[in-house]
N, C-alpha and C positions, 0 to 999 in steps of 0.2 A: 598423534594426529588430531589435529582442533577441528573437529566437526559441527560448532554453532558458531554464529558470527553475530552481524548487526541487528539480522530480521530473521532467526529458524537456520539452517542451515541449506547451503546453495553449494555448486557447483557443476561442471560439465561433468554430463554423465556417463556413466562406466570408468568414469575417473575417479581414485577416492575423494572426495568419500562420498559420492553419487555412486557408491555401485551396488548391486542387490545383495551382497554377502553382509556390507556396513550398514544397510537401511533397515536387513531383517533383523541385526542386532540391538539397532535404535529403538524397532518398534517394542522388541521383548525385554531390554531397560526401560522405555517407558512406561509398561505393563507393571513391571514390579515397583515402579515409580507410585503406579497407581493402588497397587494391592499393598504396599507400604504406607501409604498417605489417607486412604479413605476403607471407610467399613466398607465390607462386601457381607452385603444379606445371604442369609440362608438360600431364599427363595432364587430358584433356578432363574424367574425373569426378571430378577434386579441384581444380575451379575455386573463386573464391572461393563461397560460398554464403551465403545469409540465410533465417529462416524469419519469418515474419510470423504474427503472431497478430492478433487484435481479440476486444471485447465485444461486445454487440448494439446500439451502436446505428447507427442509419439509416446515419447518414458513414460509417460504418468501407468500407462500397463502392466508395464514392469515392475513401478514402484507401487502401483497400487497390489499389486501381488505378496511383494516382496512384508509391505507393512500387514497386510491381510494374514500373512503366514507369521511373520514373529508375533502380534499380536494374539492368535488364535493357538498358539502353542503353548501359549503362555497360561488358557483358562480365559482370554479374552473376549467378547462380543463383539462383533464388526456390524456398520451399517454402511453401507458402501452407496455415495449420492450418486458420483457420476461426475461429468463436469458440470460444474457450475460459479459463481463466484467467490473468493476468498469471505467477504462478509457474510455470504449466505452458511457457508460453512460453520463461521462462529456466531449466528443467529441457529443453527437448527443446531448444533452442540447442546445448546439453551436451551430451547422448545422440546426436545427428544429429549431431554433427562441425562445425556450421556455425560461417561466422565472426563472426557478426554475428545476435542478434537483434532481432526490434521488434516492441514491443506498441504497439496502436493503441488507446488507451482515456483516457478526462476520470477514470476514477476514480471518485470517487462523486459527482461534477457531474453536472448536468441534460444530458436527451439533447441539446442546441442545442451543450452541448461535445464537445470532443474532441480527444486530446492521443498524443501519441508518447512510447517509451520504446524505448532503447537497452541493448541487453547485449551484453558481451564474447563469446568463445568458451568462457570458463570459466563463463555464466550471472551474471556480475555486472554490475550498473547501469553504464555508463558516467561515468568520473569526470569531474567541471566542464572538467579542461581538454581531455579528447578533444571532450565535447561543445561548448567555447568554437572548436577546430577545424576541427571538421564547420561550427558557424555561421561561421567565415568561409572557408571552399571555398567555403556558400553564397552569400555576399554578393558573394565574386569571379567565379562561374561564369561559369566557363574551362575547362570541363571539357576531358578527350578521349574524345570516343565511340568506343566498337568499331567498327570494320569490321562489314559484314553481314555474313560469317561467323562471326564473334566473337561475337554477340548472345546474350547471357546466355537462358537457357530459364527457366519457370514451373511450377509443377505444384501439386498440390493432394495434400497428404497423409492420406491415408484413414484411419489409424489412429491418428491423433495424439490423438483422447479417450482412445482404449482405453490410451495408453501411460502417459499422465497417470494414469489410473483407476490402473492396477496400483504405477504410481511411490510416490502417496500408500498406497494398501494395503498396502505394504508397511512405512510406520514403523509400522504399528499393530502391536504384540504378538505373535508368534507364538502363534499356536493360542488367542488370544483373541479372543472375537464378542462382537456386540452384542446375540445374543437376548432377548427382551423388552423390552428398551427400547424406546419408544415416543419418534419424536423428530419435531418440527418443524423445518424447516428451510427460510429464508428466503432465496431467491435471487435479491433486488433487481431480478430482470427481465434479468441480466446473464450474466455470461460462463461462470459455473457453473449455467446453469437447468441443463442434462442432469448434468453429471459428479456434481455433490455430492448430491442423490437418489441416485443410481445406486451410489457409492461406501457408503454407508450402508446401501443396501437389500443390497446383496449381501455386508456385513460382519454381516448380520440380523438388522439396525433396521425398526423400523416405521416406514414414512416419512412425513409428512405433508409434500408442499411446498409454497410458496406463492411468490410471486413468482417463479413457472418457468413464463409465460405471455410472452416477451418480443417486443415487436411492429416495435422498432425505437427508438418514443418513450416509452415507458414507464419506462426502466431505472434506476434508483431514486429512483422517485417512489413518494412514499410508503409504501416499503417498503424492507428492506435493513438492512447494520449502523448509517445514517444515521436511519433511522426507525424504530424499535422497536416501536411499540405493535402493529402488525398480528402481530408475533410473539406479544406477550406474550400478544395476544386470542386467539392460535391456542392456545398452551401451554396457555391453561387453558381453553379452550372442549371441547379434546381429552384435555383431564387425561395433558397426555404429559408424562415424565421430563425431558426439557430444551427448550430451540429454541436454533436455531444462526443467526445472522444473518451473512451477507458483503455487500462490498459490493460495487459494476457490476463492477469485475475480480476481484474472491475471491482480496485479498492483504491481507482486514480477516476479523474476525472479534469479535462482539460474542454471547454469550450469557445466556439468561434462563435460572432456573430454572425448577421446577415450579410455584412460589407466581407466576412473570412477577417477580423481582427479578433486575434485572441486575445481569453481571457484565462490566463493562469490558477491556480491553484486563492493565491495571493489576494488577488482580482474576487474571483468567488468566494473568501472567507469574507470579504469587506462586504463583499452585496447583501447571504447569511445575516452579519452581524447588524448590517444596518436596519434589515427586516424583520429581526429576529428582536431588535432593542426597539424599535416603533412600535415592534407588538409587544413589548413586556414581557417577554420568551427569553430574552437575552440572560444567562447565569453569570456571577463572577465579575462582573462591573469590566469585562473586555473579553480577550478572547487569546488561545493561546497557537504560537506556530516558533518555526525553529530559526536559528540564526541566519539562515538562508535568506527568510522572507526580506520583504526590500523594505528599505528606511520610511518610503512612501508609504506603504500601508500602517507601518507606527504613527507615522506622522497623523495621517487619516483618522487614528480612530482616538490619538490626543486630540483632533478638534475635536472630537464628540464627546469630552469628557471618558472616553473608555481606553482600558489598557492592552499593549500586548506583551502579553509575557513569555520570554525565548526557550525555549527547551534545547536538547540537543537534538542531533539529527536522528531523523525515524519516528515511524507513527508511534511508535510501543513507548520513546520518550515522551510525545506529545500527550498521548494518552494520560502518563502518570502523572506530567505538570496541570495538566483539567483537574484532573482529582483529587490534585494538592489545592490550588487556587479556586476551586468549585466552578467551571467554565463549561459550558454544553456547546461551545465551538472550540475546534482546535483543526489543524492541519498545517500542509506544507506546500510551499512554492509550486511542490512537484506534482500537485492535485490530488494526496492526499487528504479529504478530509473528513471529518470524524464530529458525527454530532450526538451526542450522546445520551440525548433525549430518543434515540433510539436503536443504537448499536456500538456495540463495542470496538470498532475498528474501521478503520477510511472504506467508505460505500461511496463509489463515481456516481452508480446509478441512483441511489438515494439523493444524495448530494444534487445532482442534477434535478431532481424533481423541485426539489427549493427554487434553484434558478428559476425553473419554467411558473413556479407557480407565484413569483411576483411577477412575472413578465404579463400573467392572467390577469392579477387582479388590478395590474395597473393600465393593463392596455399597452404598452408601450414597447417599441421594439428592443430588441436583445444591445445594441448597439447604445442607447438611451439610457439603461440599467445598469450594463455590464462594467462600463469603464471607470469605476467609482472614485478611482486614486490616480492622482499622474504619478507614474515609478520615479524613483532616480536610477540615474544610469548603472547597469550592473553587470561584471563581467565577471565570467567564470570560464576559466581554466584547468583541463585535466589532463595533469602529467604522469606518462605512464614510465613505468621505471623497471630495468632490470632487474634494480636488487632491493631490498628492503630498506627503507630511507629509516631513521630517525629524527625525527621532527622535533626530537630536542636536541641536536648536534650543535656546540655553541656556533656555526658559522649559518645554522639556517636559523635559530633564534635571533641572530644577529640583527640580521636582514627582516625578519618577522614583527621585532619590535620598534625598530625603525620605521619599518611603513604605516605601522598602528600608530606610531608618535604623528608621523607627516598626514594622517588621515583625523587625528584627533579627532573629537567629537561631532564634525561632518561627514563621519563615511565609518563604514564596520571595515575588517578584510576579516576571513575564515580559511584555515591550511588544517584541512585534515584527512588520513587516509582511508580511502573507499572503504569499506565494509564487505564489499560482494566483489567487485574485480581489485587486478593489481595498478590503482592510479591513487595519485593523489591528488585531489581538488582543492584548486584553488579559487576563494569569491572573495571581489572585492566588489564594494559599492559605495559611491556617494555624490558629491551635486559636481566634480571636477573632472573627467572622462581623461584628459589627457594624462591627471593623475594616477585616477584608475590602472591607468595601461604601467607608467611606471615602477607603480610598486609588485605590481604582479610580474613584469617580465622580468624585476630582479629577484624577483624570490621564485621563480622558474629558471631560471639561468643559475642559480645557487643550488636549486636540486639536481638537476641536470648536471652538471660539473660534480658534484656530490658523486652521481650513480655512476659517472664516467672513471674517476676517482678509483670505485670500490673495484675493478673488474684488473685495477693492477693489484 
């Protein structure tokens, strides 16, 4: 059974390998992952440690149990945050000395999912083959338990919002506030209901929030950076200066203006980079995002003399292409984005703070700033499939290399399979729309016949 994928490992839960039997065994291979990989002091207070975070939904109880218990059998220490956001998790890993973090969250899946993510002690995602490791301790478990005296302890850390609060507070500007701005801010029902209100009110913004009701099953359903319109209705129901959307863990960020015209992920890495290369802030001579991103925003930051450099999809790729090219911007279409002058992984709420805080220093409304690049036209496609496609099949390379010939060097297309559900996505983009649709409905009609194909 393959238990890590694109980003940590996901699935619906009490399903394998979402169920408590598989996640206690994850967590006590990654204990021995740990007590293999790093000294463990003598001293009783520098045992190995982990902090655990989650989102809000219902599972996370479970799984937080579940990881609580194989870790703590193992000789492990637990700090147990609470809900909060994915990036808060891999900032207090950091700050707490721990050696090991895990967020417990699906992301922006429906609450029935629910998924694991691992970080180092430095706060960065664990790389494919730590995690190819840990899954096979699991498959072999063989562990060695502690002795009863040995038995790793638990606790619950009381002040782990207030640290996050002040962490992100702190990229914002010195001696610069949000007075009168008036801002909506959508909190997907997830892991930032409390911090991201709270964070904004007390930089003083007027708050409006909306998806900070979260029940357990709610967490971004229909609301969040995955559904927009309950934002846009708020922004102009309340004639507020911007809204801010994240999504179930607040390591997405998706904002609307005042008029409710969004601004993408894409959109906000262009504002960043523009503000960030005016001030001399800028690293890496451009900025990095993944094949996804639209031709529009390469084209944008070739007039300014800066580059973008494509990764593959997911923030853990984006990440490593910054650190190869030396980039303190990186992110994705999807509102991921990552700046790494002060966190190791895509922060909405961070991120967001940048936006607001040229919109301060310039005066100017969100709509004025926001829109920095005209896109070209970009269409995406996801084809969901019964059976497992290959995407090297000569009849869908076929079709794949043809349309990349008939797009030549005016348009990208990208066919590759989900990572977290069973679809295959299809993008294409470039300045001929009629085009566009073309190539994409024959390389969906080639898979689609493909999966129809396999069922004889």
């Amino acid at each position: 059974m393959k238990l890590f994928g694109t980003d940590g490992m996901r699935g619906t839960v009490n399903e394998p390998p979402m169920t408590t039997d598989v996640i206690l065994k994850v967590a006590m291979a990654a204990a021995q992952y740990l007590q293999e990989n790093t000294q463990l002091a003598t001293s009783s207070q520098h045992r190995h440690t982990v902090v655990i975070g989650k989102d809000t939904r219902l599972s996370g109880y479970m799984l937080e149990s579940a990881l609580t218990s194989g870790f703590v059998s193992m000789g492990v220490d637990v700090m147990l945050l609470g809900p909060l956001p994915t990036p808060a998790v891999a900032m207090l890993t950091r700050t707490l000395r721990a050696h090991l973090g895990v967020m417990i969250s699906a992301s922006h899946n429906p609450f029935q999912d629910n998924g694991i993510k691992f970080f180092d002690a430095q706060g960065f995602k664990l790389n494919g083959q730590n995690e190819q490791y840990i899954e096979e301790l699991t498959h072999k478990n063989n562990f060695s338990l502690a002795s009863a005296k040995d038995f790793g302890k638990a606790r619950r850390v009381d002040d782990a919002l207030g640290r996050y609060n002040e962490f992100v507070k702190s990229s914002f500007p010195k001696g610069m506030r949000l007075d009168g701005l008036k801002i909506v801010v959508d909190c997907a029902n997830g892991a930032a209901y409390k911090v991201a209100p709270q964070v904004l009110w007390e930089l003083g913004a007027d708050v409006i929030a909306i998806g900070n009701t979260p029940n357990g099953v709610i967490i971004n359903l229909d609301c969040g950076a995955t559904h927009i319109l309950p934002l846009q209705n708020a922004v102009l129901e309340h004639k507020a200066h911007i809204g801010i959307a994240l999504d179930g863990d607040a390591d997405r960020l998706i904002a609307v203006d005042e008029n409710g015209q969004v601004l993408d992920g894409d959109q906000i890495m262009a504002l960043i980079a523009k503000l960030w290369y005016e001030q001399d802030l800028l690293k890496g001579n451009g900025i990095v995002a993944t094949h996804m991103s639209n031709l529009g925003l390469e084209r944008y930051l070739s007039s300014k003399g800066l580059q973008l450099f494509r990764s593959n999809i997911g923030d853990k790729h984006v990440l490593e292409m910054m650190q190869i090219k030396g980039c303190n911007v990186g992110g994705e279409q999807s509102g991921h984005i990552i700046l790494s002058d002060y966190t190791t992984t895509g922060d909405g709420l961070l991120a967001a703070l940048q936006v607001l805080a040229l919109m301060v220093a310039t005066n100017m409304p969100a709509s004025a700033i926001g829109k920095t690049f005209e896109p070209v036209p970009q269409i995406l496609r996801n084809i969901r499939t019964k059976h497992t496609i290959n995407l090297n099949d000569d009849r869908i390379r076929l079709v794949i290399d043809d349309a990349k010939i008939r797009l030549d060097r005016f348009g990208k297309l990208l066919v590759r399979q989900s990572g977290t559900e069973p679809l295959i996505r299809i993008m294409a983009q470039g300045d001929d729309s009629s085009l566009l649709n073309e190539v994409i409905n024959t390389i969906s009609g080639t898979i689609s016949d493909l999966d129809v194909a396999l069922d004889t």
